[in-house]
N, C-alpha and C positions, 0 to 999 in steps of 0.2 A: 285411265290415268296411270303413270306408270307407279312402279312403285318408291323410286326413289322419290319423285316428286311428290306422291304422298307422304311419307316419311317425313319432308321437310317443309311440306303444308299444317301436320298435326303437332310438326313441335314448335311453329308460329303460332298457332293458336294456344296450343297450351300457357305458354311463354307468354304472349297477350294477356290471356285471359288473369293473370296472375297467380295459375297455380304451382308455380314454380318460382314465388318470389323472393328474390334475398337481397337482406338489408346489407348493404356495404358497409357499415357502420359497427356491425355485430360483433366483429373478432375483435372490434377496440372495446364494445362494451361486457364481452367477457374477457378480461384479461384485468384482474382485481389491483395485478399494479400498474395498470395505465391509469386506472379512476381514481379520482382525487381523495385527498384523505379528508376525513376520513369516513368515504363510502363504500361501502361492502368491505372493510377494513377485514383481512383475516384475523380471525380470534384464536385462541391459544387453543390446542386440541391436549388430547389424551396421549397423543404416538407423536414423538418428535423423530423425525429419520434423520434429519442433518442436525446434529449438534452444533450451540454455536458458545464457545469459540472450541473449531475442532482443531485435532491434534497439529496440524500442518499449522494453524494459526497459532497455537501458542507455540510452539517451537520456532516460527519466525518469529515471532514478538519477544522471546528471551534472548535471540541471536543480534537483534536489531537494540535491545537496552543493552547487553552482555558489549558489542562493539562501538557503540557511542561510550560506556563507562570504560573502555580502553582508550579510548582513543583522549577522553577528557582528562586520565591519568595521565599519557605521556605528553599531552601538550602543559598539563600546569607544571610536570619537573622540567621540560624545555625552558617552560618563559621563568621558573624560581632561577635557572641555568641565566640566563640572560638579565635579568631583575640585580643577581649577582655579577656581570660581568665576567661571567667566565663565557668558556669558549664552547662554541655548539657544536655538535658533529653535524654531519650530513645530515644523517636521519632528524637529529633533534628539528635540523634548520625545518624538515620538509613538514615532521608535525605542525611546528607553527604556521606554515605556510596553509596547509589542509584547515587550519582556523579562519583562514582569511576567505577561502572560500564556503559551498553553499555547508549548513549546520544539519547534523543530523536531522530537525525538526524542522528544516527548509524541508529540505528534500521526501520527508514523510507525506509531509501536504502536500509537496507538488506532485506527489506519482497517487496518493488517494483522491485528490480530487480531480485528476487527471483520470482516474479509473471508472469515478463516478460520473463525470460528462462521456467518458467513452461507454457506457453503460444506457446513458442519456441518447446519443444516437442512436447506439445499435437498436435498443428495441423501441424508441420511438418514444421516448419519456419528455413529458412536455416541461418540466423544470424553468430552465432559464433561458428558454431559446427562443424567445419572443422575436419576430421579425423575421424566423429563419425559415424561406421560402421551399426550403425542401421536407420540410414538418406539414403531414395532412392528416387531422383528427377529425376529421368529418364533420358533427354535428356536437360529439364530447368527447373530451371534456371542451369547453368556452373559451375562446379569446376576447380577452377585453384590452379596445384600446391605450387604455391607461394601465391596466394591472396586467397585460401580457398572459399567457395561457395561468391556468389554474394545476398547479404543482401536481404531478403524479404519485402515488401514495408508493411506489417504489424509489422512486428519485429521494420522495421524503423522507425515509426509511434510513435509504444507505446516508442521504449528506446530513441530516443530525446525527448520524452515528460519526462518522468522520472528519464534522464541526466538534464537536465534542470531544474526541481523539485530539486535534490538533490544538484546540484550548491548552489539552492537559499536555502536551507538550513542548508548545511556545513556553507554556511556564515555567517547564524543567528547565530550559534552555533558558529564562530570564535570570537563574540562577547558576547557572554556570552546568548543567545538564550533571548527570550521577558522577557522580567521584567516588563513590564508598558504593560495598554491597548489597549497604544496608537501602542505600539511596536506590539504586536498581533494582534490587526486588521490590519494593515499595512504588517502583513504576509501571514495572510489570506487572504486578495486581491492580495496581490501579487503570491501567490498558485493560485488563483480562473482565475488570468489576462493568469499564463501559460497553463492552460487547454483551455482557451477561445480561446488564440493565434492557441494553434494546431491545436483548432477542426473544423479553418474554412475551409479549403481546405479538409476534410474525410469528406463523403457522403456516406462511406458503415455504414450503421447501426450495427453492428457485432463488426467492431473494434470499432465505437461512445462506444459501451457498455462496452467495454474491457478498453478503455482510462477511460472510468467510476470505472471500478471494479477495475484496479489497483492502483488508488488513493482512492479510500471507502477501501479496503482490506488495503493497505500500513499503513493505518490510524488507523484504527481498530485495527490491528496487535500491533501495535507501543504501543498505549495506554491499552492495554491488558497486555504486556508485563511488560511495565514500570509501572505499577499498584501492580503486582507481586515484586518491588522491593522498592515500596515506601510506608511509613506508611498510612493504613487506616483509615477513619473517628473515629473509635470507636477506634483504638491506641493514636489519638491525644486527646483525650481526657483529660484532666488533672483534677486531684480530689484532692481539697486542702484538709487533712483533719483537720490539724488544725486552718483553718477558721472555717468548721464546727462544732470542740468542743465547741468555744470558740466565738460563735455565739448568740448573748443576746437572752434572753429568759424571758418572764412572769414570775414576781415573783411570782404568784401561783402556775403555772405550773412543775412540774417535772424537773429538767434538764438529758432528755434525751436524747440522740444523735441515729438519724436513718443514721445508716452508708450506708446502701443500695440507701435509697432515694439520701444521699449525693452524690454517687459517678452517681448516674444516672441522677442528674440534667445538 
C-alpha cells in the first residue's frame, strides 16, 4: 500500500471512529456572553484591568453634557429674542432651527443603540433578532416560537446599561435639558453613577470595554452630529461695523477705517 494512501486510510478511521470528535456547538458554549443571563454570569473578581467608566468615557460624557448645556443656553436667549419681538441674527435664527431638529437625547439613543445591535451582529448575540436567517446558535441558547431566542447575557449587559442611560436623558430633555452648571454636572454624575452601578457585577474585560465604547461612541457621535447643525465659533462672531467708523481717532491721524482688522477683532 502506498503510503500516501495509508495516511489517508488512518485518518478515516480515526475520524470514524470518534477520536477526533468536536462538538460544533463548543465555541458558543464557551463564550459567557453568548449564554443567557444569568448563566455562568461572570462575578466580580479581585483585579479589575479595564475600569468602567474609563477616562475616554468620562471625558466624552462631560463634552457631550458641557455641549448640549451650550447649546440649551443659546437657544433659550434666541427664542426670550423672539418671545420679545426683536430681531434675530443669523446665528440666533440657526440656533432655533438646530431645536427643530434631532435633540441631543435623540441622537444619544439613536447611535447607543445603534452600537448595541451593531455589537449584537458582530459577535452573534441573540437579543432581538428573532426570525433572522442569517443567526445559527446551534443547539444554545433555544428558540422558541413565541418568545424568539433567549437574550444573551452580553446583549443584556450593555442594553440595560443604555435603557437606563437613555431614561435618564429623555428626562433631562423633558425639562428642557441643562441650562445652569449646576444642572450639568448633576447629569454628568448621574451618567457616571449608571455606568458605576452596572459595572459591579461584569468581570469579563471584553464587555467592561464594550460598556466603555458604547457610551465614548454614543457621545462622540451625538456631539459631532449636533455640531453639523449648530452655528460655529467663527459664525457667531458679530462685527459692529458702525462702531468701527465711528470709533474716535487722533486728531492728527488720518481717519481711516481697517475694515479687516475690524471684523477679525
Amino acid at each position: 500500500m502506498k503510503k500516501s494512501t495509508l495516511l489517508a486510510f488512518t485518518a478515516a478511521v480515526l475520524f470514524g471512529s470518534g477520536v477526533f470528535h468536536v462538538n460544533a456547538a463548543s465555541a458558543t458554549f464557551d463564550d459567557p456572553l453568548l449564554l443567557p443571563n444569568p448563566a455562568k454570569a461572570p462575578t466580580t473578581g479581585s483585579v479589575v484591568l479595564v475600569p468602567v467608566a474609563s477616562p475616554q468615557a468620562v471625558q466624552g460624557i462631560h463634552e457631550f453634557v458641557k455641549a448640549w448645556e451650550n447649546a440649551e443656553k443659546h437657544i433659550a436667549l434666541a427664542e426670550s429674542k423672539k418671545n420679545n419681538h426683536q430681531a434675530l441674527t443669523k446665528e440666533e435664527a440657526k440656533w432655533l432651527h438646530s431645536k427643530d431638529k434631532h435633540n441631543y437625547a435623540d441622537y444619544f439613543r439613536k447611535h447607543s443603540l445603534g452600537y448595541v445591535h451593531g455589537q449584537e451582529t458582530a459577535l452573534n448575540w441573540n437579543g432581538e433578532n428573532r426570525n433572522k436567517n442569517e443567526y445559527s446558535y446551534y443547539t444554545f441558547p433555544k428558540y422558541d416560537k413565541d418568545q424568539g431566542y433567549t437574550n444573551s447575557y452580553g446583549y443584556n449587559v450593555l442594553r440595560s446599561m443604555v435603557d437606563r442611560m437613555n431614561e435618564l436623558l429623555q428626562k433631562q430633555k423633558a425639562v428642557g435639558g441643562p441650562l445652569t452648571d449646576e444642572e450639568a454636572q448633576a447629569l454628568e454624575d448621574a451618567m457616571l453613577d449608571i455606568m458605576a452601578q452596572d459595572q459591579e457585577h461584569v468581570n469579563n474585560e471584553d464587555l467592561r470595554h464594550m460598556m466603555n465604547e458604547t457610551i465614548w461612541y454614543a457621545a462622540k457621535e451625538t456631539v459631532k452630529n449636533k455640531a453639523s447643525e449648530e452655528p460655529t465659533a467663527t459664525e457667531e462672531h458679530v462685527v459692529d461695523l458702525r462702531k468701527a467708523i465711528n470709533e474716535p481717532v487722533e486728531p492728527s491721524a488720518p481717519h481711516t477705517i481697517d475694515l479687516r482688522k475690524a471684523i477679525q477683532q
